[in-house]
C-alpha positions as a printed Julia matrix, in Angstrom:
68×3 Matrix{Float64}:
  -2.16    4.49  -16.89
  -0.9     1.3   -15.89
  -2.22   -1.0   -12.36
   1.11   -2.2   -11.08
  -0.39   -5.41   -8.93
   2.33   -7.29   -6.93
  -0.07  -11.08   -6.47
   0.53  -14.1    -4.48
  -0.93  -17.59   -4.51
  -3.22  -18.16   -2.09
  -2.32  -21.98   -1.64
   1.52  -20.87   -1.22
   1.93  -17.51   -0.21
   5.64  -17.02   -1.22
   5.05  -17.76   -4.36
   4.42  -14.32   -5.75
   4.79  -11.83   -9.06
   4.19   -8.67  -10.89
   1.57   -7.92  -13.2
   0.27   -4.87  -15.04
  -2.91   -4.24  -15.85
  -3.72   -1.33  -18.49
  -6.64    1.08  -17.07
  -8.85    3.66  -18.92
  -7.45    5.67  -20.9
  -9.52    8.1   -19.62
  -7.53    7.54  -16.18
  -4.74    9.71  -17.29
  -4.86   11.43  -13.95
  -3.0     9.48  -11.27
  -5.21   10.75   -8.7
  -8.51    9.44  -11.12
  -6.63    5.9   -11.44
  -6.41    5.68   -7.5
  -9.81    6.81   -7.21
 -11.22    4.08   -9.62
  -8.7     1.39   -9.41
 -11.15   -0.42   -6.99
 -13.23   -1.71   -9.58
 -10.21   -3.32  -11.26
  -9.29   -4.92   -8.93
 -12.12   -6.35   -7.92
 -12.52   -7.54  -11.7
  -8.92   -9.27  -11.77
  -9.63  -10.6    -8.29
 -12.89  -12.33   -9.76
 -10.72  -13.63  -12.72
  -8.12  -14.92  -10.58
  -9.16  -16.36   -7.79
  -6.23  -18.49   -6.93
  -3.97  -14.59   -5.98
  -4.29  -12.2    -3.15
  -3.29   -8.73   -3.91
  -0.42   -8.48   -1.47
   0.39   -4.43   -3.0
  -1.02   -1.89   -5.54
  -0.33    1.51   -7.18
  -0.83    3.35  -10.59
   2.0     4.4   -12.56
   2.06    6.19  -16.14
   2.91    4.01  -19.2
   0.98    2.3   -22.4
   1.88   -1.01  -21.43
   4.26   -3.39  -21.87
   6.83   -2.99  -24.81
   5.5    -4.95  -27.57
   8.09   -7.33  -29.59
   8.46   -6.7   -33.21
């Protein structure tokens, strides 16, 4: 499952982007990756302390198409 996080810059709140975070793969569930997706948050807010999470939701993929 993938953490679809749409994050602004604090400093300049229009200035704002996508990112995807891959979850537990153990999170297959969509309901178990809304359940737990607190704590990842939480994590890439620590990390990251210069976005807000504006929006949030769980979608199904393995990540981000890799280039060959």
């Amino acid at each position: 499952m993938l953490l679809l996080l749409s994050v602004c810059l604090i400093a300049q709140p229009a200035t704002c982007h996508d990112e995807q975070v891959q979850v537990s793969a153990g999170m297959s569930n969509p309901f178990l990756c809304l359940r737990n997706s607190q704590s990842v948050l939480a994590q890439w807010s620590e990390e990251h302390p210069e976005f807000h999470v504006e929006r949030w939701r769980c979608a199904a993929g393995a990540g981000p198409a890799k280039k060959p």
